[in-house]
C-alpha positions as CSV (number, residue, x, y, z in Angstrom):
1,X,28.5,43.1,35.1
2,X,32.6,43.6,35.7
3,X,33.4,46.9,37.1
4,X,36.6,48.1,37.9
5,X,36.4,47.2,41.7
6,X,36.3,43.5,39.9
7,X,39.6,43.0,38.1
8,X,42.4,41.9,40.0
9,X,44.7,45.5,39.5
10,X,41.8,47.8,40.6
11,X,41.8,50.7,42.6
12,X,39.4,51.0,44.8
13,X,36.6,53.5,44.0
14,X,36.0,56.5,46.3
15,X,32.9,56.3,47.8
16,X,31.5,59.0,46.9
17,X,31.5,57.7,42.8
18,X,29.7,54.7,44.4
19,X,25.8,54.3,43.9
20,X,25.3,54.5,48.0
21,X,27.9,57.7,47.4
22,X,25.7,59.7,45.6
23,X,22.6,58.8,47.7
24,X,20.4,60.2,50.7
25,X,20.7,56.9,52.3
26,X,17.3,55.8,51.9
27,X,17.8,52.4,52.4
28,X,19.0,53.5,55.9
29,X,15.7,55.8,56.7
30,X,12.9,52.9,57.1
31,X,12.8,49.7,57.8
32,X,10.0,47.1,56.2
33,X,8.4,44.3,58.6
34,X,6.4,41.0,56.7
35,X,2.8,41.3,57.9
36,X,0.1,38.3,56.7
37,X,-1.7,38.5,53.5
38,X,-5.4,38.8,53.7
39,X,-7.1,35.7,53.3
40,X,-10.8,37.1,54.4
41,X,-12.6,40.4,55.1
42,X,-11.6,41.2,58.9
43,X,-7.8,40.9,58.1
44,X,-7.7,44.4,56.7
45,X,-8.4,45.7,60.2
46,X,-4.7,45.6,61.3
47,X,-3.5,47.2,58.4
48,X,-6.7,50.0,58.9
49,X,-4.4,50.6,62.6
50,X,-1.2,50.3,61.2
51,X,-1.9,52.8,57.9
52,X,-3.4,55.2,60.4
53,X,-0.3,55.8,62.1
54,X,2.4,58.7,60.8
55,X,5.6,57.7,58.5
56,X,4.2,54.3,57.3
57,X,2.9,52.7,54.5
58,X,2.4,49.1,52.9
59,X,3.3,47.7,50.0
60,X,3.3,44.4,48.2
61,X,6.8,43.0,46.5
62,X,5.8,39.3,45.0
63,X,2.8,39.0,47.1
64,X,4.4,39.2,49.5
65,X,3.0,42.3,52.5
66,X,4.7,44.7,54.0
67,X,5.2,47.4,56.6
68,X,6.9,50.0,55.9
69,X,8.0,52.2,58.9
70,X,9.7,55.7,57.9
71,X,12.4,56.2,60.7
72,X,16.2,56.6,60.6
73,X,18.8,54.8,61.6
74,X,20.5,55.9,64.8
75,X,23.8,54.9,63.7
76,X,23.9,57.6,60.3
77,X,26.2,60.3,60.1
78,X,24.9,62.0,56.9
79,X,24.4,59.7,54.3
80,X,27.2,57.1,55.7
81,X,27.1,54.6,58.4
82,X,28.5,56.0,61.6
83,X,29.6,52.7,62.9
84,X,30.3,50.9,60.0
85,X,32.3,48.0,61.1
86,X,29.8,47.0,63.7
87,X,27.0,47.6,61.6
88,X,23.8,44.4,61.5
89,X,23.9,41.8,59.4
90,X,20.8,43.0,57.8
91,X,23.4,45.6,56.6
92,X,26.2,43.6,55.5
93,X,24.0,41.3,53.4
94,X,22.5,44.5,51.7
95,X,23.3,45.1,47.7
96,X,22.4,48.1,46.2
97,X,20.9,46.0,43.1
98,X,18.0,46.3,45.3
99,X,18.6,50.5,45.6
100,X,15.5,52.5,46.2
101,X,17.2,55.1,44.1
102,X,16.6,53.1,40.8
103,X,12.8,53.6,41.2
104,X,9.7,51.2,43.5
105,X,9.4,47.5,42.7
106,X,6.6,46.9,44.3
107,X,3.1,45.9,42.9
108,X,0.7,47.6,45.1
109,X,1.7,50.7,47.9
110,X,-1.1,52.1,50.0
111,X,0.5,55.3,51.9
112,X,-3.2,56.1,53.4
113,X,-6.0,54.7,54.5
114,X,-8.0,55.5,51.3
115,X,-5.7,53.6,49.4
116,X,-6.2,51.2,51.3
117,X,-10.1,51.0,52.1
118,X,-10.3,51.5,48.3
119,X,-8.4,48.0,47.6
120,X,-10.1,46.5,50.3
121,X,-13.2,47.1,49.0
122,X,-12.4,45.6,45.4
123,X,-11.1,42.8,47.4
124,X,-13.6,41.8,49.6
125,X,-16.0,42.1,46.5
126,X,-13.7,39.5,44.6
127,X,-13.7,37.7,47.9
128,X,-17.4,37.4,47.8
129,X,-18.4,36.6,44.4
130,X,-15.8,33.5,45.2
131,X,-17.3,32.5,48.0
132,X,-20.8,32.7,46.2
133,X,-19.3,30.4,43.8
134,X,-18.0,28.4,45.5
135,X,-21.4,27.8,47.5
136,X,-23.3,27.5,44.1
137,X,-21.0,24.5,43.0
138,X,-20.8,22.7,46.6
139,X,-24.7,22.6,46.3
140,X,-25.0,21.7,43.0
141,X,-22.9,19.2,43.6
142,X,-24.8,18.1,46.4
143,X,-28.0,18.2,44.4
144,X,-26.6,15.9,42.2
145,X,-25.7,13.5,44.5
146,X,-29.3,13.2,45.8
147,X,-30.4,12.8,42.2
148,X,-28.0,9.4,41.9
149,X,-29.1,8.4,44.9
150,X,-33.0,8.5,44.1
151,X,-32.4,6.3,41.0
């Protein structure tokens, strides 16, 4: 998309007609950490601790998880950086394409623990019925096996 910050005679635009201009500076008031997937049953037991605790949540963006941890910056001065040109490179690389003001992209958010203990239960009875599968074929398999051997 071509603004008018993108042709060559443009004036810049005052910050506060930007996006980040008219925000709160949300992207500035958490920060998200990667935590592991669960792969089995006793894996929701970190995320039990962590969803227990005040100003977090998780969330999954692409299956990928996430903890989200509600606290400010120490560097904001209202809804602008107060030491910009120092600022993380976390910050610099930052595009507000990914703007929390046009709306949540993730695919799951659990903001308490009954969130989450609901999913987790719905997932550990998917898990189950897998693994009870799974068992059923693995002996039938073996079953058949003996089967060609006695012939």
């Amino acid at each position: 998309m071509t603004t008018l910050a993108d042709s060559p005679n443009a004036l810049p635009i005052p910050f506060e007609k930007t996006k980040c201009g008219g925000c709160t500076a949300l992207c500035c008031s958490y920060f998200a950490l990667e935590i592991d997937a669960p792969d089995e049953p006793a894996d929701f037991e970190n995320m039990r601790w962590y969803i227990i605790h005040e100003d977090v949540q998780i969330f999954v963006d692409d299956d990928v998880w996430y903890l989200q941890i509600y606290r400010k910056c120490t560097w904001l001065d209202g809804n602008k950086c107060g030491n910009y040109e120092n600022r993380p490179q976390i910050c610099h690389e930052y595009s507000d394409e990914l703007c929390d003001l046009d709306g949540p992209e993730s695919d799951l958010t659990f903001r308490n623990i009954e969130e989450l203990e609901a999913y987790r239960d719905t997932w550990v009875a998917d898990y189950e019925e897998k693994k009870a599968r799974k068992a059923l074929k693995k002996a039938a398999k073996k079953a058949k096996g003996k089967k060609k051997r006695k012939k």
